[in-house]
C-alpha positions in Angstrom: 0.0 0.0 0.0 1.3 3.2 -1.0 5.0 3.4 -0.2 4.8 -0.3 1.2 5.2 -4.0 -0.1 5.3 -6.9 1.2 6.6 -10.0 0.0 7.0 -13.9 0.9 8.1 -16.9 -0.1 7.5 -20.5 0.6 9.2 -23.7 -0.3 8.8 -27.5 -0.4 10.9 -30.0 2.1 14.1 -28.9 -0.1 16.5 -26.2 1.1 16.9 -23.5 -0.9 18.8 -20.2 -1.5 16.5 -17.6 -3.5 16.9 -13.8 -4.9 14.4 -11.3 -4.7 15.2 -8.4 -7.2 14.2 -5.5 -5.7 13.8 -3.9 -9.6 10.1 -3.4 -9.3 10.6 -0.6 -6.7 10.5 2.9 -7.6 14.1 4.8 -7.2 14.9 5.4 -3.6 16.2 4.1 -0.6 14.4 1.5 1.2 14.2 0.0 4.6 13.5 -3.8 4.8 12.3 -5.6 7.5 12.9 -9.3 6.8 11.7 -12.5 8.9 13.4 -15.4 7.6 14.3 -19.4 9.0 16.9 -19.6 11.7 19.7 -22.1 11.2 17.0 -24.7 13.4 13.9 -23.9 11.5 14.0 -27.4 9.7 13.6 -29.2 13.2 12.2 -26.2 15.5 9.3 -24.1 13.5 9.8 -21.6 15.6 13.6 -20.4 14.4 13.5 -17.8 13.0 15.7 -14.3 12.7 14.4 -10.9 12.0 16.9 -8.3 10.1 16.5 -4.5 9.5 18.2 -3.0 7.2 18.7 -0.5 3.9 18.4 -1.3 0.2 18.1 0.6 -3.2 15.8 -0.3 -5.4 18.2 -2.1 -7.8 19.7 -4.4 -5.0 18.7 -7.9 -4.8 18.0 -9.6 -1.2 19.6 -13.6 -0.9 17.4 -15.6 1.8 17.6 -18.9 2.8 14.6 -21.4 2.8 15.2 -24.1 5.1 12.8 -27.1 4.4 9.7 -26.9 4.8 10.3 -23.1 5.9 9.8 -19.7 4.5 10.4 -15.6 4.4 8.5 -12.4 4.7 9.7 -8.8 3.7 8.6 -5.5 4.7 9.9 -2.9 2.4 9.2 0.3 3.1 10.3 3.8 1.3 12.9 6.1 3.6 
């Protein structure tokens, strides 16, 4: 909504390393709020870490599914 998106991912019981490209962004700086699968998520669900941090709009975020796991971004315009 407005200067917000959110986006997710999910995966199968495979592990997985996946790039978002951050290319459908308008021009600016960014803050991204990012839950993603802790190193234990495969075995305890509820592993997970939660970054901050900046990004430009033609940056692309690496996240790791773990299997069975998952991610969710908040990206919000500075």
């Amino acid at each position: 909504k407005d200067d917000v998106w959110y986006v997710g991912g999910l995966t199968n019981w495979n592990k997985r390393n996946i790039t978002v490209d951050l290319s459908f962004l308008d021009k600016g700086n960014y803050e991204v709020e990012l839950f993603s699968d802790g190193v234990n998520a495969d075995r305890a669900a509820r592993d997970y870490k939660r970054d901050i941090f900046s990004a430009l709009e033609n940056q692309k975020l690496s996240v790791t599914l773990m299997p069975g796991g998952g991610f969710a971004a908040k990206i919000k315009k500075k």
